[in-house]
DRENTOR-727321 format. One record per residue: y, z, x of N, C-alpha, C in turn; residue in three letters. Coordinates in steps of 0.2 Angstrom, whole numbers, plus 2048, in hexadecimal, padded with zeros to 3 digits. Last residue first. Layout:
BEGIN
YZXYZXYZXALA ...
***
This chain:
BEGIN
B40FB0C45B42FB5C40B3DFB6C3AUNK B35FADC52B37FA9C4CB3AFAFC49UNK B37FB5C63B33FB1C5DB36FAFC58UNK B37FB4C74B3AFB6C6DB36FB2C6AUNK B3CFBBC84B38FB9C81B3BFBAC7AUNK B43FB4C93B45FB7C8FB40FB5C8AUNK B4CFB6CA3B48FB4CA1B45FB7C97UNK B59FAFCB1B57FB1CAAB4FFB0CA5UNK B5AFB2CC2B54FADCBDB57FB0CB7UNK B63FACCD1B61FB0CCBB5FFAECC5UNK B62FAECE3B60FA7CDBB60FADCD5UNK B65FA8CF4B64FADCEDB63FABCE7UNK B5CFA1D00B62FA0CFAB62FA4CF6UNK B5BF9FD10B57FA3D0AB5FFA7D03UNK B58F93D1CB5DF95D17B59F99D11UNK B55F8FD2EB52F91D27B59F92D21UNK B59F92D3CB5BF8DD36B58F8CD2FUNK B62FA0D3AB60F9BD40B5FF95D3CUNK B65FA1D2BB62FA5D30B5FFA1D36UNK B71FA0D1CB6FF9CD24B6EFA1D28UNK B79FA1D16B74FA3D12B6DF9FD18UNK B85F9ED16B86FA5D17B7DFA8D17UNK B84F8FD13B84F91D1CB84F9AD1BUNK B86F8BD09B81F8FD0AB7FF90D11UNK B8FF81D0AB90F85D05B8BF8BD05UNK B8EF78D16B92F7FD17B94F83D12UNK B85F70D0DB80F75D14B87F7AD15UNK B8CF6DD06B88F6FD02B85F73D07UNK B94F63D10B97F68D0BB90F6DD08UNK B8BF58D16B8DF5FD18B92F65D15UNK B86F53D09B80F57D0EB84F5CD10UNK B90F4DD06B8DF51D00B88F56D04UNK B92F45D12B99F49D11B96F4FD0BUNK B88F3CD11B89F42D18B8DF45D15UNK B88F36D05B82F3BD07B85F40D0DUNK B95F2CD08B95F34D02B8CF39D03UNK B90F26D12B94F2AD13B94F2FD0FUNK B84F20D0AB81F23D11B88F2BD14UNK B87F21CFBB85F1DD00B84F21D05UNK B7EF27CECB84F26CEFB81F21CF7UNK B74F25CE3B78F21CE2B7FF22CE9UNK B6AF31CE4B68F2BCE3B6DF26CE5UNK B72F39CDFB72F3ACE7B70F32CE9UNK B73F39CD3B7AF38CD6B78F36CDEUNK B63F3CCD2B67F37CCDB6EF35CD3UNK B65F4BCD6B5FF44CDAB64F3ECD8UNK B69F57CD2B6FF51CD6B6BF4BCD8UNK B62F5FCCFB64F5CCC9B68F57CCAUNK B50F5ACD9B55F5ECD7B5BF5CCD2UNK B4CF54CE5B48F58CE4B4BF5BCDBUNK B57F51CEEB51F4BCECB4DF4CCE8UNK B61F58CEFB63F54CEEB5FF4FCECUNK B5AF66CF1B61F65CEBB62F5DCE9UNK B51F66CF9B4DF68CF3B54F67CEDUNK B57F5FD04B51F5BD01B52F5CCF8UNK B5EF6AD09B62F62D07B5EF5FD02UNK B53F72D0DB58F73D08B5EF71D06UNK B51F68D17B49F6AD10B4FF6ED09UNK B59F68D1FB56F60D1CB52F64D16UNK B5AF75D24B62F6FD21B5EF6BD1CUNK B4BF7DD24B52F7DD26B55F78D21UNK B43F84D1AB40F84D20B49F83D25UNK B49F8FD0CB47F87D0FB46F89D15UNK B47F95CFDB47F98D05B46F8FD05UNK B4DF9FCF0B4BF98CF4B4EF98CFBUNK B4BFADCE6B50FA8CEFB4DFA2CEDUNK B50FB8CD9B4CFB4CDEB4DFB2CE4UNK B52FC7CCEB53FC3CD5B4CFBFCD8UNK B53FC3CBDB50FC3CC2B50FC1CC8UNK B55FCCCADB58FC7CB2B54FC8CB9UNK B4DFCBC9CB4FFCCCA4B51FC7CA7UNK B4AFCDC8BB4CFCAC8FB4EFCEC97UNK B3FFCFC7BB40FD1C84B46FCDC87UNK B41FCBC6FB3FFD0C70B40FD2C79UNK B4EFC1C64B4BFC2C6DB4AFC9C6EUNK B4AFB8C58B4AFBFC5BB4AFBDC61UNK B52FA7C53B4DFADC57B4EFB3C57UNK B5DF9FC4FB55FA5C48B50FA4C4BUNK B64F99C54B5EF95C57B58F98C50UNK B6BFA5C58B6FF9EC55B6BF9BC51UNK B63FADC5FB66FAEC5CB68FA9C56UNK B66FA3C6CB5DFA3C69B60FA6C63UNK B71FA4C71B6FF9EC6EB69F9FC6BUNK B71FB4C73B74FB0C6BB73FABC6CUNK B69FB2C80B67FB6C7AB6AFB4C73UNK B72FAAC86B6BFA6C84B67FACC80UNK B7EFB1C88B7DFACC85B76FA9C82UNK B7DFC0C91B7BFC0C87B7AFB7C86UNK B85FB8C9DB81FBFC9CB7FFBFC94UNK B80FA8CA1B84FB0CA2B82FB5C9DUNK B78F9ECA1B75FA4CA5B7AFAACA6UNK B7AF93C99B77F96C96B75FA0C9AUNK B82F8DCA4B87F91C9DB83F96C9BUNK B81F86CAEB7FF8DCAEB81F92CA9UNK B81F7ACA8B7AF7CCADB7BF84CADUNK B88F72CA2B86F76CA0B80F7ACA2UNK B89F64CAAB8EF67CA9B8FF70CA3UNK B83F5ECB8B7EF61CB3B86F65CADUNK B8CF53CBDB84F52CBBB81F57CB5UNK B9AF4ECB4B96F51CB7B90F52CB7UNK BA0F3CCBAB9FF43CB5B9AF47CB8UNK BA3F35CC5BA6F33CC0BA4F3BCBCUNK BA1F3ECD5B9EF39CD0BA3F37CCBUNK BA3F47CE0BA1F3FCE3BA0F3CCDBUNK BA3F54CDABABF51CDDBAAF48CDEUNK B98F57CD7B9CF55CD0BA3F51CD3UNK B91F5ACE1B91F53CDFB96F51CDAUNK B9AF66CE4B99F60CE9B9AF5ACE7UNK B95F6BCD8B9DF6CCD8B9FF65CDFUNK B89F6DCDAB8AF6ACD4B91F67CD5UNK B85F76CE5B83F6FCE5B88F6ACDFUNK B87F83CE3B8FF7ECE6B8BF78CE7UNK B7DF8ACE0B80F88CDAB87F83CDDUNK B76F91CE9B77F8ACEBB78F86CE6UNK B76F9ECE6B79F9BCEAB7AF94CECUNK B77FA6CD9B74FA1CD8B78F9DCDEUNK B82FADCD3B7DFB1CD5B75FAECD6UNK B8AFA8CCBB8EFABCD1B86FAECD5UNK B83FA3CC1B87F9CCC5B88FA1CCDUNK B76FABCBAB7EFA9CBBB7EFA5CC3UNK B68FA4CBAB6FFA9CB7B73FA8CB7UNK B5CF95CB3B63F9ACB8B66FA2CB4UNK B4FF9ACA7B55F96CA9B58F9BCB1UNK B40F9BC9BB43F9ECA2B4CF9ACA5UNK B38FA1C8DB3FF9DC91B41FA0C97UNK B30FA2C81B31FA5C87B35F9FC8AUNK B29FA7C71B2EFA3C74B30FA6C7BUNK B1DFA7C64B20FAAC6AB24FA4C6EUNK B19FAAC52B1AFA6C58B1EFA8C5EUNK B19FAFC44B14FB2C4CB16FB1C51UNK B16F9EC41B1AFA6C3DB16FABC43UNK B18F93C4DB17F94C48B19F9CC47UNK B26F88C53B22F8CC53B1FF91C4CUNK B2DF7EC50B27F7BC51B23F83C54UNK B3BF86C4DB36F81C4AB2FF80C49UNK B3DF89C5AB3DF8DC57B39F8BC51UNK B41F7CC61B39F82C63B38F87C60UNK B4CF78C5AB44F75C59B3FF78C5CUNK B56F82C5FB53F81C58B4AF7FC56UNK B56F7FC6CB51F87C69B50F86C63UNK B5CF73C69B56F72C6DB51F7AC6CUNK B69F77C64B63F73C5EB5EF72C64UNK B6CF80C6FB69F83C68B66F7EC67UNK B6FF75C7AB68F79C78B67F7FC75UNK B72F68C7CB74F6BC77B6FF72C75UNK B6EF5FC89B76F60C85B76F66C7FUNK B66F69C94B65F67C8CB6DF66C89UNK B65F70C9FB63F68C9FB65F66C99UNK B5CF7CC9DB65F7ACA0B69F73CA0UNK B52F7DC98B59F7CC94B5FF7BC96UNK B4BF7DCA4B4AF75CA0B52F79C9BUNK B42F89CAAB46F84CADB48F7DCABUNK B36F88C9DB38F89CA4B3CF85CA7UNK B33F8CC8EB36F86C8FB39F8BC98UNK B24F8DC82B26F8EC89B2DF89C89UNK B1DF91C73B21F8EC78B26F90C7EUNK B0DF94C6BB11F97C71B17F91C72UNK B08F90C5FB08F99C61B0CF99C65UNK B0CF83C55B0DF85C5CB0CF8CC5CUNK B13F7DC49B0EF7BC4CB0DF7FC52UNK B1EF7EC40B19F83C3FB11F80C45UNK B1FF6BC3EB22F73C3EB1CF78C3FUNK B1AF60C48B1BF64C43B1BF6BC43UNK B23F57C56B1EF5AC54B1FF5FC4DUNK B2DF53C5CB28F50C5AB22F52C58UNK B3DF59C61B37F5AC63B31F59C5DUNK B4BF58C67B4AF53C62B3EF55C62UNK B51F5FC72B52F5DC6BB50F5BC66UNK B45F5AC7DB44F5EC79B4AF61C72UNK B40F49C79B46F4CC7CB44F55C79UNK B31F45C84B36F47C7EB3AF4AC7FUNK B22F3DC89B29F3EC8AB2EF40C85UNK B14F48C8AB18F44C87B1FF44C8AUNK B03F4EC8DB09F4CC8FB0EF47C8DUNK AF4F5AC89AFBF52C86B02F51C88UNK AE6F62C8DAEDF60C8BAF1F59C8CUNK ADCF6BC87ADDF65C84AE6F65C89UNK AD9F79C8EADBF77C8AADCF6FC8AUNK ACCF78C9CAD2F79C98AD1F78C93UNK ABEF77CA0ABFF7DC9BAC6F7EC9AUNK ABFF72CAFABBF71CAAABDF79CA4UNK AD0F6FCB5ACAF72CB4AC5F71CADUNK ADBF5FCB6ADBF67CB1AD2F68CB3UNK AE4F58CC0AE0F5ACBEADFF60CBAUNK AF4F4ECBDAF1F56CBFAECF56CBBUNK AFAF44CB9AF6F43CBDAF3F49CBFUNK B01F49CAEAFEF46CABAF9F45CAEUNK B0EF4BCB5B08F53CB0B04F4DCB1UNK B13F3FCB9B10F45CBEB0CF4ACBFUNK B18F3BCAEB11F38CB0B0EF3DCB5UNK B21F45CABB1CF43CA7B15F42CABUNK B2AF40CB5B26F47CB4B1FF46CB0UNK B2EF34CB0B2AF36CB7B26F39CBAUNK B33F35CA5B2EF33CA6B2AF31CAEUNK B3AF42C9FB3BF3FCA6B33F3CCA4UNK B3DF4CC95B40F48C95B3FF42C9BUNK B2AF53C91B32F52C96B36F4CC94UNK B1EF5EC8CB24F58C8BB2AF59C8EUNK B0DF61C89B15F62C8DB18F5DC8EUNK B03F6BC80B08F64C81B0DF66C85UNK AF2F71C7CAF8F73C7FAFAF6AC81UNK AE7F7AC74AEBF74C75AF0F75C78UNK AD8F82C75ADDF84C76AE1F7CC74UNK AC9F85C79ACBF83C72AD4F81C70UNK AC9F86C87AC7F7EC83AC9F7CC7CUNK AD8F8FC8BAD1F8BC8CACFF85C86UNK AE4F93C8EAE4F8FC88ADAF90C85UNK AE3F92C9DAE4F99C97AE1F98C91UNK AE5F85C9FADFF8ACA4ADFF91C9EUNK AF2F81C9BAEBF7FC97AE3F82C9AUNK AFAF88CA1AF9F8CC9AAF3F87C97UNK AF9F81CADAF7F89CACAF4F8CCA7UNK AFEF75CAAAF7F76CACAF4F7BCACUNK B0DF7ACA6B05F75CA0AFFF77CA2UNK B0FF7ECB3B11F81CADB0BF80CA9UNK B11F70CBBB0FF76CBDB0AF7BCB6UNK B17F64CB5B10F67CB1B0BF6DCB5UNK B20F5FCB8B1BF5CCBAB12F5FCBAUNK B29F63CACB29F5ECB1B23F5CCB2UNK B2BF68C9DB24F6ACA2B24F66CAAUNK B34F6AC94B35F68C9AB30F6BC9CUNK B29F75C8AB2FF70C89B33F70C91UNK B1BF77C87B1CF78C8EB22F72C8EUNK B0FF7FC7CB16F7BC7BB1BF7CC80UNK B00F82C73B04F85C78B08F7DC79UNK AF4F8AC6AAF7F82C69AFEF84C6DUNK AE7F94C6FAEDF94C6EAF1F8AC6DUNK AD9F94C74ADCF92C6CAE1F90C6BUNK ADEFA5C7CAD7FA1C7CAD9F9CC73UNK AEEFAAC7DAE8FABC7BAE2FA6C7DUNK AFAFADC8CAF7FA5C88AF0FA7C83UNK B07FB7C8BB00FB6C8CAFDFB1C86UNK B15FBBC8EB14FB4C8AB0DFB4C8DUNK B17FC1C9BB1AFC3C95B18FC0C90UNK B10FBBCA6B0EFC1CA4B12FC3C9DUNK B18FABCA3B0FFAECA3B0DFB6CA2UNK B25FB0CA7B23FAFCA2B1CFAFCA0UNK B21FB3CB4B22FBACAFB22FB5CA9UNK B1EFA9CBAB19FAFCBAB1BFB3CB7UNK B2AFA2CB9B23FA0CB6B1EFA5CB5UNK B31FA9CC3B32FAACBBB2CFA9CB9UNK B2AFA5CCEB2DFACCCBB2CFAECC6UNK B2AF98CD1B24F9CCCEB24FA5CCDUNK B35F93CD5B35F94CCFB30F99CCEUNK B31F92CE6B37F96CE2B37F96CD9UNK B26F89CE3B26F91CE5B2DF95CE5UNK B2AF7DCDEB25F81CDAB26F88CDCUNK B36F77CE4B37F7ACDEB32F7DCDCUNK B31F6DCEEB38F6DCEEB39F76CE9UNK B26F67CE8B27F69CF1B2CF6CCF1UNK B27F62CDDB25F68CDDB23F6CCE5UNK B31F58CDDB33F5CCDBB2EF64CDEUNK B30F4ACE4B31F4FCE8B31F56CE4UNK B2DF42CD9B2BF40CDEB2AF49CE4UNK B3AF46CCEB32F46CCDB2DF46CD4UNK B46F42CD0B44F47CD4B3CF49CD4UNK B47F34CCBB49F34CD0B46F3ACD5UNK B45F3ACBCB42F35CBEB41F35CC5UNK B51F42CBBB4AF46CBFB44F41CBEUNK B59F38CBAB5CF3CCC0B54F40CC3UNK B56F33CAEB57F30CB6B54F34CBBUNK B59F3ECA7B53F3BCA4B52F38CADUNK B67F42CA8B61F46CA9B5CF42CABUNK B6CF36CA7B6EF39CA9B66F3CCADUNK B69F36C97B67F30C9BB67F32CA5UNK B6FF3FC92B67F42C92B64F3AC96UNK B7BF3FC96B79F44C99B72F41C98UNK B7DF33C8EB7FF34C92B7DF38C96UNK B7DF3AC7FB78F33C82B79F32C8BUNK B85F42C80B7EF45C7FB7BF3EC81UNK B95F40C8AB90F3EC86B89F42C86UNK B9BF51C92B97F4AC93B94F48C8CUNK 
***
């Protein structure tokens, strides 16, 4: 896919999911998050860097760490998201924090600026993302610390058959490098590529559990990378994308609940 293309793509698509997203995705992700936090400890001071911050779960945390002497910024490609950090209250004794819209390729800040960058659940999204590690690798300074969380693999990741559904109903593919980064070494030699070390990395079981059909139709389709396509199709193409995606994860059907498998990559590194 076109890079203007995708990142327009993107850009929409989680415009569209912003509304519903942290109903849909904060307690299933909060996995990872929480090891990146315990692996990636925020000092008191710290000038902290929260790439794809959506809705600013993440920011808000690191600026409660951070405290008052601290700085902390979160930048998304989605100004939806944006505004969404932007309306979360922060406690007496954050860190300062600054919300922005940016491509993470392309990241607006001076070199050597940053002790910590975070990037959760956001690479998979990046047409290009070496020159996307590149720039975190940049904007961090000599010391400096790197945590990333993303998918695994495609096989290990049950409600991976969303993509292949929607990809059938559209002209291109929605996310077309969603799970590349998650096979086994790739995103260790991207950071590699990047003139990072990577001192730690893990793999991680999780789920996403939904109540029943509508909440884990909700959390794919309104919530999620297909918001954008779903946005668009007509009543027919939703029923026929609904009922394939529900017999795609019918093994994973308890009365009516569904508890999906999910595997996380998580990985910490610093500057060469």
């Amino acid at each position: 896919m076109d890079e203007r293309l995708q990142l327009r793509v993107q850009r929409h698509g989680w415009d569209r999911a912003a509304a519903h997203y942290e109903a849909s995705w904060q307690a299933p992700l909060d996995v990872a998050r929480r090891v990146l936090l315990d692996r990636q400890p925020v000092c008191p001071g710290d000038r902290v860097l929260d790439v794809a911050c959506g809705t600013g779960l993440l920011t808000h945390e690191l600026a409660c760490k951070a405290g008052p002497g601290g700085q902390v910024f979160g930048i998304d490609l989605s100004q939806a998201m944006v505004d969404a950090a932007r309306s979360r209250q922060s406690p007496a004794g954050s860190a300062s924090s600054h919300y922005i819209r940016m491509d993470a390729q392309s990241l607006e800040f001076p070199s050597a600026s940053f002790d910590l960058v975070l990037c959760c659940f956001g690479l998979m999204y990046v047409p290009d993302p070496e020159r996307a590690l590149a720039e975190m690798r940049r904007v961090l300074r000599p010391g400096g610390r790197l945590g990333i969380a993303i998918w695994g693999e495609r096989a290990r990741c049950a409600w991976a058959p969303v993509f292949s559904i929607v990809d059938a109903e559209v002209a291109s593919e929605v996310c077309p490098l969603f799970f590349s980064l998650g096979a086994e070494g790739v995103l260790a030699r991207a950071c590699h590529a990047a003139g990072l070390v990577v001192t730690w990395q893990a793999r991680l079981i999780g789920a996403l559990s939904h109540r029943d059909a509508d909440e884990a139709c909700d959390a794919m389709f309104l919530a999620g990378p297909a918001a954008l396509a779903w946005s668009r199709f007509g009543e027919q193409v939703r029923a026929r994308v609904r009922r394939s995606y529900l017999d795609a994860i019918e093994p994973w059907r308890a009365a009516s609940a569904y508890v999906l498998p999910a595997e996380f990559v998580c990985l910490q590194a610093h500057p060469s």
